[in-house]
C-alpha positions as CSV (number, residue, x, y, z in Angstrom):
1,X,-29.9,30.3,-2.5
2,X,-28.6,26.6,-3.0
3,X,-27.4,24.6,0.1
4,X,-23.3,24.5,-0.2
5,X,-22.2,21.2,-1.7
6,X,-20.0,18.6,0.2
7,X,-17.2,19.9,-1.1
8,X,-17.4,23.4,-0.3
9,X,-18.2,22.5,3.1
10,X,-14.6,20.6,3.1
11,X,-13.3,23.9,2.9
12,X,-14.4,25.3,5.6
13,X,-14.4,22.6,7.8
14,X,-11.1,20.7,7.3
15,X,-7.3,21.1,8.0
16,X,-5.7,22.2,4.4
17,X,-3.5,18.8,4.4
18,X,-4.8,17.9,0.9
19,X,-5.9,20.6,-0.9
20,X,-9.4,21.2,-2.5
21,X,-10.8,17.2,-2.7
22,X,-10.9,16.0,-6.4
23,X,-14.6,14.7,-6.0
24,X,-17.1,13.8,-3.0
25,X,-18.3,10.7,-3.3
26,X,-21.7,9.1,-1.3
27,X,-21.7,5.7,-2.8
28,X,-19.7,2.5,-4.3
29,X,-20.9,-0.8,-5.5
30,X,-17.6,-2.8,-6.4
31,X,-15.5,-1.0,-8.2
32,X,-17.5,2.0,-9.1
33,X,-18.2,5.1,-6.9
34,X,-20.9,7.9,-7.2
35,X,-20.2,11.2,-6.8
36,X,-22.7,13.8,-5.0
37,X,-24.1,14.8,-8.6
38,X,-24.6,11.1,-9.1
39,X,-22.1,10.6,-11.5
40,X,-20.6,7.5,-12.0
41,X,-16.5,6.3,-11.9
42,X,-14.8,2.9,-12.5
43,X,-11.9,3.1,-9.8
44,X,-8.8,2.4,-10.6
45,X,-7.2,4.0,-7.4
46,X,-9.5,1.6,-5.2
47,X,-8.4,4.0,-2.0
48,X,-4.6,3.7,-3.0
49,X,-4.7,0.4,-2.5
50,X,-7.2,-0.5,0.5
51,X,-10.6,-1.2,-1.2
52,X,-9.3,-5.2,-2.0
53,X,-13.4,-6.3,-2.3
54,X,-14.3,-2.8,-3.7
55,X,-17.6,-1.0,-2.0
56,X,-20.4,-3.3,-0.7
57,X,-18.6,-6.8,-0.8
58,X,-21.3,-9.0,0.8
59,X,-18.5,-10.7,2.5
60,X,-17.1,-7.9,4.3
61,X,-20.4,-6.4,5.1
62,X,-21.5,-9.0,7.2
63,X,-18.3,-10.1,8.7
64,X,-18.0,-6.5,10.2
65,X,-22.0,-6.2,11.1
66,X,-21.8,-9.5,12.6
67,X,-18.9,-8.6,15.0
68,X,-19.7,-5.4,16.1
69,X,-23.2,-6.4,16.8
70,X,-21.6,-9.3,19.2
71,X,-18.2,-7.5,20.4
72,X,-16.9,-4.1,19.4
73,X,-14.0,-2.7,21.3
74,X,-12.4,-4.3,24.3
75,X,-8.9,-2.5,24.4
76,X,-5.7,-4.4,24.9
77,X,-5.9,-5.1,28.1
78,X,-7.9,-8.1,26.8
79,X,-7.7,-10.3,23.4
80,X,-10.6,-11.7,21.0
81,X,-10.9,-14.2,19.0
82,X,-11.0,-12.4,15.5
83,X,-7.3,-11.1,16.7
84,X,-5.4,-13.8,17.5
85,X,-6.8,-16.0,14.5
86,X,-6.3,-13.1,12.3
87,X,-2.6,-13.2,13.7
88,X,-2.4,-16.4,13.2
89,X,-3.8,-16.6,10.0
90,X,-0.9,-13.6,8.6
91,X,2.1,-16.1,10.3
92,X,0.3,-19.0,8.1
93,X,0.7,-17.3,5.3
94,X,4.3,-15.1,5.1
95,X,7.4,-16.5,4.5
96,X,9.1,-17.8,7.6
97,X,5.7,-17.2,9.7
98,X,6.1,-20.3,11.6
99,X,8.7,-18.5,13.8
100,X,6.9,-15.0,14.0
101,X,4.5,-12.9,16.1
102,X,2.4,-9.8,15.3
103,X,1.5,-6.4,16.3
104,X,-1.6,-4.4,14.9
105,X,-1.7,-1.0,14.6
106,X,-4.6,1.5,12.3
107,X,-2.6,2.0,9.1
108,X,0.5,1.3,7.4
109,X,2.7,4.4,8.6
110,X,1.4,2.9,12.5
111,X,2.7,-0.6,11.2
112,X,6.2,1.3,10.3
113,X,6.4,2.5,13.2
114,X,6.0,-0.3,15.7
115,X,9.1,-1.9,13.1
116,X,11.1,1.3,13.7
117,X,11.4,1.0,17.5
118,X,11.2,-2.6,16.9
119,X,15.1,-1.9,14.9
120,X,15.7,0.2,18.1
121,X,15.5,-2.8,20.3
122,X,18.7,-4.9,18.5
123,X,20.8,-1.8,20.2
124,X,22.0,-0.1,17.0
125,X,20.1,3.4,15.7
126,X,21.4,3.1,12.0
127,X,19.0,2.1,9.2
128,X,19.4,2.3,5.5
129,X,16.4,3.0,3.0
130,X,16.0,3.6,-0.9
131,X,15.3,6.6,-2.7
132,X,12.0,6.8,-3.9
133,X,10.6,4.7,-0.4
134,X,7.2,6.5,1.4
135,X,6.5,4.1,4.6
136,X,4.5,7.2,6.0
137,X,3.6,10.6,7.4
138,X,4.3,10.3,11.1
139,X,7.6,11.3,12.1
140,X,9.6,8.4,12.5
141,X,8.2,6.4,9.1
142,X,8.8,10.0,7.5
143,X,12.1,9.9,8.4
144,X,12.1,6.6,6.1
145,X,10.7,8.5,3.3
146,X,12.8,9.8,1.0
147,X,10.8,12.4,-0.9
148,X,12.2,16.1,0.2
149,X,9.0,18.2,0.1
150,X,7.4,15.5,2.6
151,X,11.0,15.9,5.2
152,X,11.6,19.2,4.9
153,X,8.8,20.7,6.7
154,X,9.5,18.7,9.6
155,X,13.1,18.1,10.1
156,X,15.3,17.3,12.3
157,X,13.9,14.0,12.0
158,X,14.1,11.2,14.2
159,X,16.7,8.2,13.4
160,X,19.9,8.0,11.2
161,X,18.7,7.2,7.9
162,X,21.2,6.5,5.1
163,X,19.4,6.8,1.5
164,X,20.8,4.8,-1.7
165,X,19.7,3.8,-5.0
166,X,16.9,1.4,-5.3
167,X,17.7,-1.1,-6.6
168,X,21.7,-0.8,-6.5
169,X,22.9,-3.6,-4.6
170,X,26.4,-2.2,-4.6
171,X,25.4,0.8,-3.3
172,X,22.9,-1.1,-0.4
173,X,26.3,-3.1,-0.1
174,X,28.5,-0.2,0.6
175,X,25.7,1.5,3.0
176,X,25.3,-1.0,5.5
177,X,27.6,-1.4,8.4
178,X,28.0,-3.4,11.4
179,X,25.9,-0.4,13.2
180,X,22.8,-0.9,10.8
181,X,19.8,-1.7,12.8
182,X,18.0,-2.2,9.7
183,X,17.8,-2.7,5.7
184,X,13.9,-1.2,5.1
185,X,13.0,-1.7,1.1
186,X,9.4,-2.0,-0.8
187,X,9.3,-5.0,-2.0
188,X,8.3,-3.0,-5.4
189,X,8.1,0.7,-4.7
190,X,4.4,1.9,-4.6
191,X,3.9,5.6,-4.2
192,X,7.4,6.1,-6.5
193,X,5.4,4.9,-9.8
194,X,5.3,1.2,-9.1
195,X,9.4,0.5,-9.6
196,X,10.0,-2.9,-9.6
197,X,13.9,-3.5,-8.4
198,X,16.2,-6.1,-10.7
199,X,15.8,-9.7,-10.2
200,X,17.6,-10.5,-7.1
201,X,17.9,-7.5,-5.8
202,X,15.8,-8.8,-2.4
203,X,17.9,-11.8,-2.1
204,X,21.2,-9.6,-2.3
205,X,19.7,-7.6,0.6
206,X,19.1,-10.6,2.5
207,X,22.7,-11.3,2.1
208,X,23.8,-7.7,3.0
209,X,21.7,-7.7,6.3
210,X,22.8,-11.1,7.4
211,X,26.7,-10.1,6.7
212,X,26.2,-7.3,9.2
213,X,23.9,-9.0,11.8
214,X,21.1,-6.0,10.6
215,X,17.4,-7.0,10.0
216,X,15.8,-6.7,6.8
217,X,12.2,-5.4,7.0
218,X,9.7,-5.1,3.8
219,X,7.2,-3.1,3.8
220,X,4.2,-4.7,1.9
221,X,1.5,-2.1,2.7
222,X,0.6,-1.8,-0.6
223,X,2.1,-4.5,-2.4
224,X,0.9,-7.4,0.0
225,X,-2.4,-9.2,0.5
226,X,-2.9,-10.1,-3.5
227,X,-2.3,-6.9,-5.1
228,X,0.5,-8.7,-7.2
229,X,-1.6,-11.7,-7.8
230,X,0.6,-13.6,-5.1
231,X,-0.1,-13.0,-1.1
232,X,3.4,-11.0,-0.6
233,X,4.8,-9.5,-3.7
234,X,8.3,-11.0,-1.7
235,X,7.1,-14.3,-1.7
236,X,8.6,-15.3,-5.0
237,X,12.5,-14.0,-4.3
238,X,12.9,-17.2,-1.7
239,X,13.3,-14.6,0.8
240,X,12.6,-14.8,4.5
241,X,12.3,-11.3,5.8
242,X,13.1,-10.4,9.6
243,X,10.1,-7.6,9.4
244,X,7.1,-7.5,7.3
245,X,4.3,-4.7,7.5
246,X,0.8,-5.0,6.0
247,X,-1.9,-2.6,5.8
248,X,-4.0,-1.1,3.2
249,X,-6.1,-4.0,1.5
250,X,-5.8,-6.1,4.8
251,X,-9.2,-4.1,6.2
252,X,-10.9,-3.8,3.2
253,X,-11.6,-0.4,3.8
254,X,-11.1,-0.4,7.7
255,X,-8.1,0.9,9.0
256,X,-5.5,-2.0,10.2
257,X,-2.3,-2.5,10.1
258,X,0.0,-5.2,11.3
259,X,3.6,-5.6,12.1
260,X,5.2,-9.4,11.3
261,X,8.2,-10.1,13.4
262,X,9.7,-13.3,12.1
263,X,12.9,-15.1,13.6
264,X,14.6,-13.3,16.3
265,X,12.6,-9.8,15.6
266,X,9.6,-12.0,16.8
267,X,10.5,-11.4,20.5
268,X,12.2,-8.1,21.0
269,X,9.4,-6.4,21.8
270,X,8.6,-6.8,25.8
271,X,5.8,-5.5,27.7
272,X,6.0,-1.8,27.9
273,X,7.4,-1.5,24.7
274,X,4.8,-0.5,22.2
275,X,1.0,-0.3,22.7
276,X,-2.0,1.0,20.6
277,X,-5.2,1.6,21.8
278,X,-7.5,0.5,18.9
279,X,-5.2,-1.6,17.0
280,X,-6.0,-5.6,16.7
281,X,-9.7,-4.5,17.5
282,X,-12.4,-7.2,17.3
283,X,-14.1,-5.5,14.4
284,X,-11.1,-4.5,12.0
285,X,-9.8,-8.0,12.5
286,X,-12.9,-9.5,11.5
287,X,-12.7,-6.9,8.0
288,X,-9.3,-8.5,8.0
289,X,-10.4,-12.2,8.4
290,X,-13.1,-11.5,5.7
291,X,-10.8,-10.2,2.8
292,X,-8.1,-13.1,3.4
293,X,-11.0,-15.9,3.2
294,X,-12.7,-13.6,0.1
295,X,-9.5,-13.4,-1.8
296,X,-9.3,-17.4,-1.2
297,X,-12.9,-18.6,-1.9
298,X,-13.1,-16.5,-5.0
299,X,-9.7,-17.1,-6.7
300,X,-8.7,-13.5,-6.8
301,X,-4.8,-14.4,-7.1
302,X,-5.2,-15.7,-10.5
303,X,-8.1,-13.2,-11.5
304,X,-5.1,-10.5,-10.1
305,X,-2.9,-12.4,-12.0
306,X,-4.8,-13.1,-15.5
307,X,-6.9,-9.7,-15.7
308,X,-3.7,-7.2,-14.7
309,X,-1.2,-9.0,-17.3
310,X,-4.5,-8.0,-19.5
311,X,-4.7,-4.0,-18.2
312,X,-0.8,-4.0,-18.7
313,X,-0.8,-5.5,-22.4
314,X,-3.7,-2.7,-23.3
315,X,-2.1,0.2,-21.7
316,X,1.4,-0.5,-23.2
317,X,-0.1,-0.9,-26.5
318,X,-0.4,2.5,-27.3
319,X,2.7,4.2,-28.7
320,X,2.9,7.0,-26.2
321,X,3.4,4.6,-23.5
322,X,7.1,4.0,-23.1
323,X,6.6,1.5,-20.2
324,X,4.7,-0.3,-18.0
325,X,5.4,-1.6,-15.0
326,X,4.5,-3.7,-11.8
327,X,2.8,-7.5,-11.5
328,X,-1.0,-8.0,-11.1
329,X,-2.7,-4.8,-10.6
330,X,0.1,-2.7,-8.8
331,X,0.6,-1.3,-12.4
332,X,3.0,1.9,-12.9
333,X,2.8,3.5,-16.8
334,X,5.4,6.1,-18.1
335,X,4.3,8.7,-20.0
336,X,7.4,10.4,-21.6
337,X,5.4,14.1,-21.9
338,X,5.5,14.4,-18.3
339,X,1.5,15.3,-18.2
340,X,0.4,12.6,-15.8
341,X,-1.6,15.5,-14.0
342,X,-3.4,16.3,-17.2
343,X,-4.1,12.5,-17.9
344,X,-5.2,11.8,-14.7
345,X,-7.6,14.9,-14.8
346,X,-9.0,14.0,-18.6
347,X,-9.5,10.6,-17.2
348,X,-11.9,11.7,-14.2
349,X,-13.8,13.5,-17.0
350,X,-14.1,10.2,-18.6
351,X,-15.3,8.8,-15.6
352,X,-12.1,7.0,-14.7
353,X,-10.0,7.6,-11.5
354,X,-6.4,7.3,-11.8
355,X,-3.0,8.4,-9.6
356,X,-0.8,11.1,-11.2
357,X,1.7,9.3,-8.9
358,X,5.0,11.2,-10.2
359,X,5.1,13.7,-13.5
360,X,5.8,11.2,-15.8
361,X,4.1,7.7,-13.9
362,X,0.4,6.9,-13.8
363,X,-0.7,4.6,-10.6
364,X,-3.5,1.8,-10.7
365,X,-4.1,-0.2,-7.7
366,X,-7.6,-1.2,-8.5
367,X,-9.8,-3.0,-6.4
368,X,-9.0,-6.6,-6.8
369,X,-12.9,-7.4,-7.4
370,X,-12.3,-5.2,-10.5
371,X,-14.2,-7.0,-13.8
372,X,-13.0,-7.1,-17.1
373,X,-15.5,-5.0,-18.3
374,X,-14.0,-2.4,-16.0
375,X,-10.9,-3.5,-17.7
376,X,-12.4,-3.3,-21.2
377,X,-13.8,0.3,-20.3
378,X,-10.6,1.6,-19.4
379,X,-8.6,0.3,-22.5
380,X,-11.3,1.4,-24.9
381,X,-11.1,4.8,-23.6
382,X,-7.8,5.4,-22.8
383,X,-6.1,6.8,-26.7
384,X,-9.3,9.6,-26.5
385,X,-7.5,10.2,-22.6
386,X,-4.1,10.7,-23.8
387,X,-5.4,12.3,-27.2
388,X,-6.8,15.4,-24.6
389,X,-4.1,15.7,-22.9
390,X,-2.0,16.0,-25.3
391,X,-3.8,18.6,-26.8
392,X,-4.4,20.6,-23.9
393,X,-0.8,20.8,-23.3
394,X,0.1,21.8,-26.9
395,X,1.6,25.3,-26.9
């Protein structure tokens, strides 16, 4: 009798809150990963966004071993040097940081919620988000999220959230009153299929927000940090945002998450407030520290830039694409069949990981270390990919 494999130990082991696992994976070198059969995958999910230096990055390996073998945990009773320049190194970076602060949290939803009960603090309750948004699981950044089989579970949910179109500044217009803490929009909308909103859309809500006295707050967990092929995929809509939260690619793989309070949101918070007991550590700051200098010293803006307008070209090429969306490599591609699922699971065969992100969108938020020949793998394969799935959904 064999030993049971990783995965069917997950089974017995784990809370059901993702279903069977797709793969277990033991190793990564860039942006490949090996599963426990020691087959081989390029990565274009790169973690859903966190793996920004792939597996293995030299940089971040010996940035993290490096701290934690001089100063690991210290809680926040006390500060380190790898937080505050981390912090500091965020404010030099967004728009409008000059006048800002930070708080880290573990994660993105973490992040969400420190700028929830940050909104809380202006003494309105009302918020307004797009259809379409996901800032999280926990229950206040669920009660953000729009998608109904994520609420319903769960409600009544905390808040009162007002839902419009993404996108529709008429309708973000007509939503916002002078009760509304909060305006709370994805820069371009991540787990939704990578929707990028109408030119201007941003700068409307920066109007709408500052015509009722409410905040605006982005939420860049996955579209910030160079996934665009610019630092904050706001950064080009002249926009100064009251609230920005990070995440994802800002650890590399370690779980951080920051909350940017610029302008007045920069000192609502007072002591007492909020707190975290692991967030802003020494060693996830130094992971943070690591991919911000990596992504500079390498150039990976305008490889971002220059290899996704590449991926895009070669994946909208084919016929049965009817669109592709997003900037750098926060790519969204329609398939009109609706068989993302199937596509997705033909491409896994072909050694390619990809997010079925909705029924007709496929996801790729590759590492941003990811090569052309990745790139060139991908394209050469993907007509046989959509050529199987096709056929195994013929009647």
């Amino acid at each position: 009798m064999t030993d049971p494999t990783i995965s069917e130990r997950y089974v017995g082991a784990l809370m059901n809150t993702f279903g069977p696992p797709k793969l277990a994976l033991v190793r990564g070198e860039g942006a490949h990963v090996w599963d426990e059969n020691g087959k081989e995958y390029v990565d274009f999910l790169g973690g859903i966004a966190v793996n920004a230096l792939g597996h293995n990055h030299p940089a971040l390996v010996a940035a993290v071993t490096e701290q934690l073998s001089t100063l690991g945990h210290i809680s926040n009773f006390f500060t380190s040097g790898p937080q505050v320049e981390l912090a500091e190194r965020l404010l030099a970076l967004v728009p409008g940081g000059e006048t800002g602060r930070v708080f880290f949290a573990n994660s993105g939803t973490e992040a969400n919620e420190a700028a929830f009960k940050l909104t809380r603090k202006t003494g309105r309750t009302k918020l307004v988000a797009a259809s379409g948004a996901f800032h999280g699981r926990t229950m206040g950044a669920l009660a953000l999220t729009s998608k109904e089989a994520y609420r319903a579970p769960f409600e009544p949910l905390p808040g009162d959230v007002t839902f419009v179109p993404y996108g529709d500044a008429e309708a973000l217009a007509a939503a916002v009153t002078d009760e509304t803490a909060a305006i709370v929009l994805e820069p371009i909308q991540g787990e939704a299929g990578v929707i990028v909103p109408p030119a201007g859309y941003l700068a409307k809500a920066r109007e709408i927000a500052d015509a009722r006295g409410a905040l605006l707050w982005l939420d860049e967990v996955q579209s910030g940090l160079g996934r665009t092929g610019r630092m904050f995929a706001h950064e080009d809509s002249g926009v100064v945002a009251d609230i920005v939260t990070l995440a994802k690619g800002l650890g590399g793989g370690l779980p951080i998450g920051a909350c940017l309070g610029l302008g007045r949101a920069a000192t609502l918070f007072e002591p007492g407030n909020h707190g975290t007991t692991f967030g802003g550590n020494p060693v996830a700051c130094a992971a943070g520290l690591a991919v911000l200098r990596t992504i500079e010293e390498e150039g990976l803006l305008e490889h971002v830039t220059v290899l996704g307008q590449k991926l895009r070209d070669g994946l909208a090429a084919d016929p049965r694409v009817s669109e592709v969306s997003g900037e750098g490599l926060f790519i969204g591609v329609v398939l009109p069949e609706g068989n993302t699922a199937t596509v997705a699971a033909k491409a896994l065969e072909a050694g390619f990981i990809l997010n079925n992100a909705t029924p007709d969108r496929i996801r790729l938020v590759p590492p941003l270390v990811v090569t052309s020949d990745d790139v060139e793998a991908l394209l050469s394969a993907w007509p046989a990919i959509l050529d199987q799935a096709h056929e195994e959904g013929r009647p």
